[in-house]
C-alpha positions in Angstrom: -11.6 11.9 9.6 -12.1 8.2 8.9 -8.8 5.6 9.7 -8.8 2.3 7.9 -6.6 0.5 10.8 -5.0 -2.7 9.4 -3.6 -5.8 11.1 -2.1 -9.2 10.2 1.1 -8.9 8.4 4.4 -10.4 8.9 7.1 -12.3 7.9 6.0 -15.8 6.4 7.8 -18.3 4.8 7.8 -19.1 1.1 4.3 -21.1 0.8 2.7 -20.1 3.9 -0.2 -18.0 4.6 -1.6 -14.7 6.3 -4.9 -12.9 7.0 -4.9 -9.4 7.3 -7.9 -7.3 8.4 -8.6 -3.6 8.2 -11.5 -1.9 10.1 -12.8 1.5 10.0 -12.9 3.8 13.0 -16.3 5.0 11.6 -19.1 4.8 9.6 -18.3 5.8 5.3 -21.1 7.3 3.7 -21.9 6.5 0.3 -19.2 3.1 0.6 -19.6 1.4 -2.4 -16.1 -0.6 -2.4 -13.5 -2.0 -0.2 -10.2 -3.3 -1.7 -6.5 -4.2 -1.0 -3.5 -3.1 -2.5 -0.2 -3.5 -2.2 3.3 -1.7 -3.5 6.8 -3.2 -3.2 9.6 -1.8 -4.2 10.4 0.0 -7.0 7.0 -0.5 -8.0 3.6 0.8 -9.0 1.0 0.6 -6.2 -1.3 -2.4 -7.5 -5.0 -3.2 -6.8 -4.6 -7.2 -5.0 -8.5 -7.6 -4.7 -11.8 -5.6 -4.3 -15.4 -6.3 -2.9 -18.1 -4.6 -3.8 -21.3 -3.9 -1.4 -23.1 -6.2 -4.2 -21.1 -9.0 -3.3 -18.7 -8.6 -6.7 -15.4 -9.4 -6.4 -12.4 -9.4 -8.5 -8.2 -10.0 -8.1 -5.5 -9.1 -9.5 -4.1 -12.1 -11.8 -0.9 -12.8 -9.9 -3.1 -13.1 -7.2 -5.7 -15.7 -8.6 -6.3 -19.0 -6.4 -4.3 -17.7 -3.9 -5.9 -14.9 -2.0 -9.1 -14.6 -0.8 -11.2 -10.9 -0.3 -14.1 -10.8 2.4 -16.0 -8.5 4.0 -18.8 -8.3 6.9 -21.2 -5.7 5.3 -22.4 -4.7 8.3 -19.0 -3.7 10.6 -17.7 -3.2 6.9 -14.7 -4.9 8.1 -12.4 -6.1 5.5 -10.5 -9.6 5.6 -7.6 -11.0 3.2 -6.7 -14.3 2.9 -3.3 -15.0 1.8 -2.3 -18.2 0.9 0.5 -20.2 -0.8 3.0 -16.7 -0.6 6.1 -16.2 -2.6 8.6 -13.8 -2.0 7.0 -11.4 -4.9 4.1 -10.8 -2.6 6.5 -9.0 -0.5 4.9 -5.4 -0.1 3.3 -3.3 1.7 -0.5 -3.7 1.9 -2.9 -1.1 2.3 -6.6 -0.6 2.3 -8.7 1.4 0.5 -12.7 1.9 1.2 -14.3 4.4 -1.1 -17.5 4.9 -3.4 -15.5 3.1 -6.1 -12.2 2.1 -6.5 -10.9 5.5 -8.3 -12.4 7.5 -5.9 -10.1 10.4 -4.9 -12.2 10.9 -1.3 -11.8 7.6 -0.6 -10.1 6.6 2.5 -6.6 4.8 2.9 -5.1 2.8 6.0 -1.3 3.2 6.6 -0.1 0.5 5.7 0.8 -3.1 6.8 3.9 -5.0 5.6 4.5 -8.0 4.4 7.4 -10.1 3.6 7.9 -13.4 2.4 11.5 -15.3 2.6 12.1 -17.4 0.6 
């Protein structure tokens, strides 16, 4: 069974940054899309950003000119860049490598926190 480990979260102040990273322990077949979520409390699980294995990429609109998605094709490691936070960015992140972003064999890490004071 493939593990999506994640890294990189925190507690930031109000307008600072973080970069979290997720890496696979092993190859995906048929990986199509890797992506970042995030759910805080008392909320829906959200999609933050995606990247496709074309290059496509695409945010959620809270999260426009603020975060950044990248990813090395060929480790098909997965970076975010996190920048200018406010304290409803406060979640927990996780990350989601699948053949597309609704796939329900798709693989999911645990889980990294993030909290921004404000």
């Amino acid at each position: 069974q493939v593990q999506l480990v994640e890294s990189g979260g925190g507690l930031v102040q109000a307008g600072g940054s973080l970069r979290l990273a997720c890496v696979p322990s092993a190859r995906i077949f048929r990986l199509r899309v890797m992506a970042w979520y995030r759910q805080a409390p008392g909320k829906q699980r959200e999609l933050v950003a995606a990247s496709t294995n074309g290059g496509r990429t695409n945010y959620g609109d809270s999260v426009k000119g603020r975060f950044t998605i990248s990813r090395d094709i060929y480790h098909n490691t997965l970076h975010l860049q996190m920048n200018s936070l406010n304290a409803d960015d406060t979640a927990i992140y996780y990350c989601f490598a699948g053949g597309n972003l609704g796939d329900p064999q798709g693989f999911w890490g645990q889980g990294t926190q993030v909290t921004v004071s404000s």
